[in-house]
C-alpha positions in Angstrom: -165.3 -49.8 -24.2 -168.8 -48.7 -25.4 -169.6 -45.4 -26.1 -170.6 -42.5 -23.9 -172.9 -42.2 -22.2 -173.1 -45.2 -19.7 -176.1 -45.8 -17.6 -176.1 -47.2 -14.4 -179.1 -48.6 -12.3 -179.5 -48.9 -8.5 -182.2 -49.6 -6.3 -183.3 -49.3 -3.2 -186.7 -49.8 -0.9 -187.4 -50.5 2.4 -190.0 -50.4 5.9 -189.6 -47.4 8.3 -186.8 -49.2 10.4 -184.2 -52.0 9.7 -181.2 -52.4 7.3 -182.0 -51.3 3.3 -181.6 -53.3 0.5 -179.7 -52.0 -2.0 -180.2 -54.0 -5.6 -178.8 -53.9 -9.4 -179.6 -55.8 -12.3 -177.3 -59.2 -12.6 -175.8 -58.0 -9.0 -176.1 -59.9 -5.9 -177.8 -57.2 -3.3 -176.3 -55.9 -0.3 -178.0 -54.7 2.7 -177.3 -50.9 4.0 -178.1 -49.1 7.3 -176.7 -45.5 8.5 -173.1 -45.8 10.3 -172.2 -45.7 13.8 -171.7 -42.0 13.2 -175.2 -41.6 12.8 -176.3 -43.8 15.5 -176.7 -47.1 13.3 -175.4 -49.7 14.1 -171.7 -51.4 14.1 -170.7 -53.9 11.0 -173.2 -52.3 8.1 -172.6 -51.2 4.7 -173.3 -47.3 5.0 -173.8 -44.6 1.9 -170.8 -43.1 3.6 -168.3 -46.4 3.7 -169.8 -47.2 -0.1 -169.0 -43.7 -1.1 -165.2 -44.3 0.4 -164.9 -47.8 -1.1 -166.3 -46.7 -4.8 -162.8 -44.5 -4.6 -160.8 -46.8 -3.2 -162.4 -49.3 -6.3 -162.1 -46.7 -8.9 -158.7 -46.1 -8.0 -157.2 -49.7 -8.3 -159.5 -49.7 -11.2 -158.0 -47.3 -13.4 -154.4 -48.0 -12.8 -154.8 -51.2 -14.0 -155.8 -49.5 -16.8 -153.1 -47.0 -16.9 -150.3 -49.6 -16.2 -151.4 -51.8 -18.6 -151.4 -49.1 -21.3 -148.2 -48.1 -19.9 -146.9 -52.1 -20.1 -145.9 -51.5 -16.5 -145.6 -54.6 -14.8 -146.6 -54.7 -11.1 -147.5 -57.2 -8.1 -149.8 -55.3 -5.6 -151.6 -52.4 -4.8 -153.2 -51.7 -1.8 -155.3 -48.7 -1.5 -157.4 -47.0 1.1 -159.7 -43.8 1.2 -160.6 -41.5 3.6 -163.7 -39.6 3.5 -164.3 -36.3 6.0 -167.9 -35.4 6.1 -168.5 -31.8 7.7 -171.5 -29.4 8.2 -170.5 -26.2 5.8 -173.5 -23.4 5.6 -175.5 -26.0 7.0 -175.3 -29.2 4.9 -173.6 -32.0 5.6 -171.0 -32.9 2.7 -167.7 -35.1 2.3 -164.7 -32.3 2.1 -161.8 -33.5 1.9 -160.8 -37.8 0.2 -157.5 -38.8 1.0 -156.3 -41.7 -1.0 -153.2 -44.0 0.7 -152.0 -46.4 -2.0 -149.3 -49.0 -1.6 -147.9 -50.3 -4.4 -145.4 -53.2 -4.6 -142.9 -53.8 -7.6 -140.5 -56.6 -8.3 -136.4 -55.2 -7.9 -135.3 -53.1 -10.4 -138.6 -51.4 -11.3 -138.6 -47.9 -12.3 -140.2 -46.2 -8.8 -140.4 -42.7 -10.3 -142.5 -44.3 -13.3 -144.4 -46.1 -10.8 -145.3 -42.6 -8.7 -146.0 -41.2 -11.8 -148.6 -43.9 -13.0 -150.2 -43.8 -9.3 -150.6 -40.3 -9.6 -152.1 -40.3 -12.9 -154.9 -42.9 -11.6 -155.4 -40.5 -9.0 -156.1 -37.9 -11.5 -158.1 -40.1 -14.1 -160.6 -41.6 -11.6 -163.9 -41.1 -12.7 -165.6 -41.7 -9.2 -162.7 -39.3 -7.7 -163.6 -36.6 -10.4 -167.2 -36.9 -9.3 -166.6 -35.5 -6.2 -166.6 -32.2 -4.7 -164.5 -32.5 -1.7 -160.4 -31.4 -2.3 -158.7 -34.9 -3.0 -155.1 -35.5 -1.8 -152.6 -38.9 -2.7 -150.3 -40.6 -0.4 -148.1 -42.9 -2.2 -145.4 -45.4 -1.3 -144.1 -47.8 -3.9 -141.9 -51.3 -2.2 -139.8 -53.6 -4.1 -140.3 -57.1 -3.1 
């Protein structure tokens, strides 16, 4: 890992109306437009869904890298984040991110070590620890 701290570079720019190019540097672009909540339409990228799929990201993310220092060996994870944005004293903010992970082990696996790793990449997310909103974890671990 280099050494703190790490820069990171986004772009955006576009006319009065229409979808909004969002750019990086070596990234392929993706297009943006407000979500169906805000009138825009169905099927786009929003702030809102990118701020929800940076968790969801971060959190698979970073328990690869806390099962792999903890040489635990597992077969899936399946994760997905729920944002709630509210009005309080007037500006609208996300509140609350729940975070629904599924994880699937091979027989024999230790479950409570594998609860235990889930809910320290929960706790050592860097995107989740950015946020203001109260964060919540909803774990189940399968054998298959």
């Amino acid at each position: 890992m280099h050494p703190y701290p790490h820069v990171y570079l986004a772009s955006a720019r576009a006319d009065s109306t229409g979808q909004v190019p969002v750019t990086s540097p070596d990234l392929p672009g993706i297009y943006t437009g407000p979500p169906p909540q805000f009138d825009g339409p169905p099927g786009c990228w929003s702030p809102e869904t990118l701020l929800t799929a940076s968790l969801a990201d971060c959190f698979i993310l970073t328990f690869r890298a806390v099962s792999r220092a903890s040489r635990f060996e597992w077969k899936q994870l399946e994760c997905e984040v729920e944002g709630v944005l509210e009005r309080v004293d007037g500006v609208a903010q996300f509140t609350k991110f729940t975070t629904t992970a599924k994880l699937t082990v091979a027989p024999g696996t230790d479950v409570a070590k594998a609860q235990t790793l889930l809910e320290k990449s929960e706790h050592s997310c860097l995107i989740a620890n950015s946020m203001r909103g109260s964060r919540s974890l909803r774990s189940t671990v399968l054998t298959a």
